[in-house]
C-alpha atoms as a printed R data frame, in Angstrom:
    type eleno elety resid chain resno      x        y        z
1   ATOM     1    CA   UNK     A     1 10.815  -79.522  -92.616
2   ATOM     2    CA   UNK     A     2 11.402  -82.967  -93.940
3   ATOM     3    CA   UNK     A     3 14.311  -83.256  -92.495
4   ATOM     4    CA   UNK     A     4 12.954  -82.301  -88.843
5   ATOM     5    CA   UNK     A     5 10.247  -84.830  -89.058
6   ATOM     6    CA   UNK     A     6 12.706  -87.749  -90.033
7   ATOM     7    CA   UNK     A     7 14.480  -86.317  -86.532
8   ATOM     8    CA   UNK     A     8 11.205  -86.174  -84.793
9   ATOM     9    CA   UNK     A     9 10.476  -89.987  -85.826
10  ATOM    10    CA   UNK     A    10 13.562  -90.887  -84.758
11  ATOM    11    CA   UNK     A    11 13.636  -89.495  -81.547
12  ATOM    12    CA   UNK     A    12 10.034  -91.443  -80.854
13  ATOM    13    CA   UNK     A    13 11.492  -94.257  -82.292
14  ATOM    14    CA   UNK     A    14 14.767  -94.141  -79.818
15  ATOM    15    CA   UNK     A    15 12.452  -93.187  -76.928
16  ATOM    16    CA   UNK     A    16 10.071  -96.560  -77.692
17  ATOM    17    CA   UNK     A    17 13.249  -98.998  -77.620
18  ATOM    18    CA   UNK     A    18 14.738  -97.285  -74.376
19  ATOM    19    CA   UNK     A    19 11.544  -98.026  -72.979
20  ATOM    20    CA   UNK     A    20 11.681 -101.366  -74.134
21  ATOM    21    CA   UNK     A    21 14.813 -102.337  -72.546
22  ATOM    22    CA   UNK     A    22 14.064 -100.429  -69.714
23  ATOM    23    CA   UNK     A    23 11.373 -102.972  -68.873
24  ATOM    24    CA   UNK     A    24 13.788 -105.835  -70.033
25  ATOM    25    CA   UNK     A    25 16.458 -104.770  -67.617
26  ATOM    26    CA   UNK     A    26 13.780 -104.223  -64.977
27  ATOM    27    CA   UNK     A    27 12.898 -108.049  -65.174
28  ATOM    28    CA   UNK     A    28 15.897 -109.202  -65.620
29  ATOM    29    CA   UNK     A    29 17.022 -107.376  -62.696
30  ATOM    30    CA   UNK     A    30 14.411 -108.976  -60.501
31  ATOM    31    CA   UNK     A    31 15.147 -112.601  -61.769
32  ATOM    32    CA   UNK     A    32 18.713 -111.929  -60.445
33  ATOM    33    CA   UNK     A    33 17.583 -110.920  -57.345
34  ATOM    34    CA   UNK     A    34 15.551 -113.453  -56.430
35  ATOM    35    CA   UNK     A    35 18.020 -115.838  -57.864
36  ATOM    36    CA   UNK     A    36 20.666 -114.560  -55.205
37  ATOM    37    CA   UNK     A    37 17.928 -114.757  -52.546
38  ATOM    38    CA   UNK     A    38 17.101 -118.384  -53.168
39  ATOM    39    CA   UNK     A    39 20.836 -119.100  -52.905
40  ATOM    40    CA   UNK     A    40 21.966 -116.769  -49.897
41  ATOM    41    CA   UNK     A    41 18.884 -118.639  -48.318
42  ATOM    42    CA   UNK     A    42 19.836 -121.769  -49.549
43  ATOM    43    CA   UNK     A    43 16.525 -122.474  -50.333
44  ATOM    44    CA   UNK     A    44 16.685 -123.370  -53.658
45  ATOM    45    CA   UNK     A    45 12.953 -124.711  -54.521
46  ATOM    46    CA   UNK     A    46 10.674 -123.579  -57.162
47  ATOM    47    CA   UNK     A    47  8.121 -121.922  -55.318
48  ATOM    48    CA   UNK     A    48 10.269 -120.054  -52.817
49  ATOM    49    CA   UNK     A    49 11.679 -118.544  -56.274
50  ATOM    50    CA   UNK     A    50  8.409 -118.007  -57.568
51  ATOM    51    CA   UNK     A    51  7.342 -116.484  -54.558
52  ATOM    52    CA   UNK     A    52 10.307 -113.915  -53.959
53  ATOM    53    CA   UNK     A    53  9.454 -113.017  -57.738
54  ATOM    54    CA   UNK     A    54  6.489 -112.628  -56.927
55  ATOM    55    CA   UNK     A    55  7.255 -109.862  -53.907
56  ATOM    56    CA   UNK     A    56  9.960 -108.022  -56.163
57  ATOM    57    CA   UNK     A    57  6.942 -107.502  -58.885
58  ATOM    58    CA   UNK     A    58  5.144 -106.243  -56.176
59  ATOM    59    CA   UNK     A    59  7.681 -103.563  -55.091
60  ATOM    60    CA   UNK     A    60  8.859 -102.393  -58.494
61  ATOM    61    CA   UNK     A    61  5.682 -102.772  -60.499
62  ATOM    62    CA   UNK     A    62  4.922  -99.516  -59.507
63  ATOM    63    CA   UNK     A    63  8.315  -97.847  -60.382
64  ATOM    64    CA   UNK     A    64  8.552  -99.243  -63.565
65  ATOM    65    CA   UNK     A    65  4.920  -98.546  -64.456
66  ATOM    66    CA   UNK     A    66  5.791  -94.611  -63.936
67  ATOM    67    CA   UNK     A    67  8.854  -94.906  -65.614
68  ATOM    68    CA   UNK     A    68  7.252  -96.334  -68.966
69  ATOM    69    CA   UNK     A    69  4.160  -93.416  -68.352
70  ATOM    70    CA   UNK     A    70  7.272  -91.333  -68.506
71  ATOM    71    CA   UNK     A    71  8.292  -92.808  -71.940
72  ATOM    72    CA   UNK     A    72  4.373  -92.385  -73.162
73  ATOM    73    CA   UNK     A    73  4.343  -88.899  -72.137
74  ATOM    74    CA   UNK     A    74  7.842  -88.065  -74.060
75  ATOM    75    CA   UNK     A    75  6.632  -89.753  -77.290
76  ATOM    76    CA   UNK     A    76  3.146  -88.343  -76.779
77  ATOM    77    CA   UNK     A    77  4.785  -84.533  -76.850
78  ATOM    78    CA   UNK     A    78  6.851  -85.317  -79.325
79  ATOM    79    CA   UNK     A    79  3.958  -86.399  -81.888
80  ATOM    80    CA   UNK     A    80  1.897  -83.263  -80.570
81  ATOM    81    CA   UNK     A    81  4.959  -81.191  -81.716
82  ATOM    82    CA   UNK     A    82  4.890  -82.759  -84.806
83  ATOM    83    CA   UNK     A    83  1.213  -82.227  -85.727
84  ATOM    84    CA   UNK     A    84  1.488  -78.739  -84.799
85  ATOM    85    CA   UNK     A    85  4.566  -78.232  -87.023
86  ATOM    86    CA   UNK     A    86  2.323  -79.900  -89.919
87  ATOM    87    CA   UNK     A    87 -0.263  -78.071  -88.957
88  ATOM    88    CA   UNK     A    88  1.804  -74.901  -89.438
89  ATOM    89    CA   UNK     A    89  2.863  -75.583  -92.540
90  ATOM    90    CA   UNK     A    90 -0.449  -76.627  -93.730
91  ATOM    91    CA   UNK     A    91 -2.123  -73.934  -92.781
92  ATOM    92    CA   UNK     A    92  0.303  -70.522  -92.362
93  ATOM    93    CA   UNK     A    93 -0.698  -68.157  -89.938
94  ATOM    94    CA   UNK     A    94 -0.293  -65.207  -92.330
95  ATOM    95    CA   UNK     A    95 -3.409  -64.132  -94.501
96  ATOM    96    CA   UNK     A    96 -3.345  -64.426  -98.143
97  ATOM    97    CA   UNK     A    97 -2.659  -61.774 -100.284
98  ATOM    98    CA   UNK     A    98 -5.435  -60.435 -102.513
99  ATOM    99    CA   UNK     A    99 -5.300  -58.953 -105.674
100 ATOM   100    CA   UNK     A   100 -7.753  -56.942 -107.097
């Protein structure tokens, strides 16, 4: 039982920094891509940056928001599983024995 829980906390741990650099990637992603755009336009300005930043957020804010709901949901089940396996042992579905 120990043991499982260690895995279980683990897993939710692994799950929280995927998520993590999932949304690190994501931004790093769009920085290079509106990098690229200010060069193949050879506009190279601040706010024409800023502004093609500002259009990739708009376009991938909602994939990455379901993505990291994705992550929530994963760690959420996992924690569920785990209260219900403590709950289990806690409590043991079979009745007590009595003796007379």
């Amino acid at each position: 039982m120990r043991r499982e829980k260690e895995y279980e906390d683990a897993l939710v741990e692994i799950v929280s920094h995927i998520k993590g650099l999932h949304s690190i990637l994501s931004s790093v992603m769009l920085d290079t891509a509106a990098l690229r755009q200010s060069l193949l336009v050879n506009n190279k300005s601040r706010a024409a940056y800023a502004d093609r930043v500002r259009a990739g957020t708009k376009i991938g804010q909602p994939l990455l928001e379901s993505a990291l709901r994705s992550y929530d949901q994963i760690i959420r089940k996992v924690r569920e599983a785990q209260r219900s396996s403590m709950e289990e042992t806690v409590f043991p579905d079979a009745e007590p024995e009595i003796f007379h």
